[in-house]
N, C-alpha and C positions, 0 to 999 in steps of 0.2 A: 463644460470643460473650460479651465481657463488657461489661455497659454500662452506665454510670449516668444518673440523671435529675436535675436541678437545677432548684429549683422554690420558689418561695416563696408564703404564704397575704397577700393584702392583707388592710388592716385592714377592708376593706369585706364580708369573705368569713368572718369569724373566727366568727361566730354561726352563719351556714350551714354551716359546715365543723362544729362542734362540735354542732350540731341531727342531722344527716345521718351521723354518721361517730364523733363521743363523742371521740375526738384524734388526734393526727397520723401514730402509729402504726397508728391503725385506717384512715386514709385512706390509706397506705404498704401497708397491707396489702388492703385492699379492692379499691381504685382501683390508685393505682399500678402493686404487681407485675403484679397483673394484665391493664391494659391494655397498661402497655407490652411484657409477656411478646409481648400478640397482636399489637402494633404494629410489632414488631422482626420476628417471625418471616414478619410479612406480607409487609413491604417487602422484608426478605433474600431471601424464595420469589424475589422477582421478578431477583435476580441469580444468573446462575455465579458459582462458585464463584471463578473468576479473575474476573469483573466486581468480584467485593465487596472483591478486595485490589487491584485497577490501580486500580478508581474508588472506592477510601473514602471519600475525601470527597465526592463523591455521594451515596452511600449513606448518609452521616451527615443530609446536608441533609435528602433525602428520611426518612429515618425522624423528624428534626426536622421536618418539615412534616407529615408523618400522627401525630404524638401533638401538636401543635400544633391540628389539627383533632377532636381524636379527644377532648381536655380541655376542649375552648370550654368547657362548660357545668360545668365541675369547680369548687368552691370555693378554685380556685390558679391560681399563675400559673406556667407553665411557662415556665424559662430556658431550657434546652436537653439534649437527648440527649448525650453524649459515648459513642462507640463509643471502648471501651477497647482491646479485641482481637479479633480473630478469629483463630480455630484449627480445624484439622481434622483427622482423624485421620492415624497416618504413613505408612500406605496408601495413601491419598486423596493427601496431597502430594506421596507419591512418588509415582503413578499424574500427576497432576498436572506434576514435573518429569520423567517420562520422555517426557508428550508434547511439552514443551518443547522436550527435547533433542532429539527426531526433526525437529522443523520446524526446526530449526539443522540437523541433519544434512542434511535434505532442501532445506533453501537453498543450503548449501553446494554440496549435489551440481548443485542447477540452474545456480549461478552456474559451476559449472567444466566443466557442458556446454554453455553459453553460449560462454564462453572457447572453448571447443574449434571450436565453429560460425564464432566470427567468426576464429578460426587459419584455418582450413580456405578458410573467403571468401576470406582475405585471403593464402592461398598458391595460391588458383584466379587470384585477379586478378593477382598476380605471375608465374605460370605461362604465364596466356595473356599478359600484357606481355612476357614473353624470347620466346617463340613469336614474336609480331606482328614483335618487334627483328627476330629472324633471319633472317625471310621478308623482310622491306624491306633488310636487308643482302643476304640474298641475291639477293635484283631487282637491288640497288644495283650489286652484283658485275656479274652476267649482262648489264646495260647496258653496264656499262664496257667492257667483255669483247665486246660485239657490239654496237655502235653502228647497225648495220640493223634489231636487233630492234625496236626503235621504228619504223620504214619498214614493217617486216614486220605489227605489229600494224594501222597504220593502212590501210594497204593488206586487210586481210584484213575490217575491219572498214567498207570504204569500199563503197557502195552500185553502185557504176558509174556516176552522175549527177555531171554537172561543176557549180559552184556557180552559177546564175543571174543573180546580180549579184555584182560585184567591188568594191570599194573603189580608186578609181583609185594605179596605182602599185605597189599591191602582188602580189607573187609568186603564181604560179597552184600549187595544191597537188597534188604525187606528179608534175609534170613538172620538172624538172631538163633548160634548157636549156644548153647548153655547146656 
């Protein structure tokens, strides 16, 4: 990782800073690298490796927020962190995009077993819809074809019991006077 720090001494600091530290290179060197070496690698521990590149600027913020806390008592005034780059080895990245490409492969594979399931649904509910058709054609047929088989069913389904009340006027059922 590469990264710099931006920082300036107030006039109110100049004495303490040169009592504490002798000049600005010694506070660069004392202070500085050093804290920010531990500040950087703190907050990075706490990302993946793909965290620290999707959320950079997170990770900017937070590493600016913990040397921000980490300097209060410094004889300077801390501008800010810039993360300039991150790198990893070409192992690591490649180990990195092969598992990329597996969860691309493996979405794709689910999205076209999906597809396949709702094919399947949707040649089951076409299947039994021509079924249902041919059967109600065929009733269709077999009524036209034998206009008793309606007499026949109700008759077979009729209890023996003639209906107890009638609606005045109308026709008594399964007698056919003539």
């Amino acid at each position: 990782m590469v990264a710099s720090v931006t920082y300036r001494v107030p006039e109110t600091d100049v004495a303490q800073l040169y009592s504490e530290y002798g000049s600005l290179e010694a506070l660069e060197a004392r202070l500085l690298e050093r804290k920010a070496l531990d500040v950087i690698k703190n907050v990075f521990g706490k990302y993946t490796a793909a965290q620290s590149i999707q959320n950079r600027e997170k990770l900017g913020a937070d590493i600016n927020e913990a040397m921000r806390v980490t300097l209060e008592s410094a004889p300077l005034q801390m501008m800010g962190v810039q993360v300039e780059e991150v790198s990893f080895s070409k192992a690591y990245e490649q180990s990195i995009e092969n598992r990329m490409l597996a969860q691309v492969v493996q979405a794709e594979a689910e999205a076209r077993a999906q597809r396949e399931r709702y094919m399947a649904e949707a040649d089951g509910i076409r299947l039994r819809g021509e079924a249902e058709a041919k059967a109600i054609s065929a009733k269709a047929q077999a009524l036209a074809q034998n206009t008793n088989l309606v007499n026949l069913n109700a008759v077979e389904k009729w209890d023996g019991k003639l209906p107890e009340s009638l609606v005045p006027g109308s026709a008594m059922p399964f007698i056919g006077l003539r």
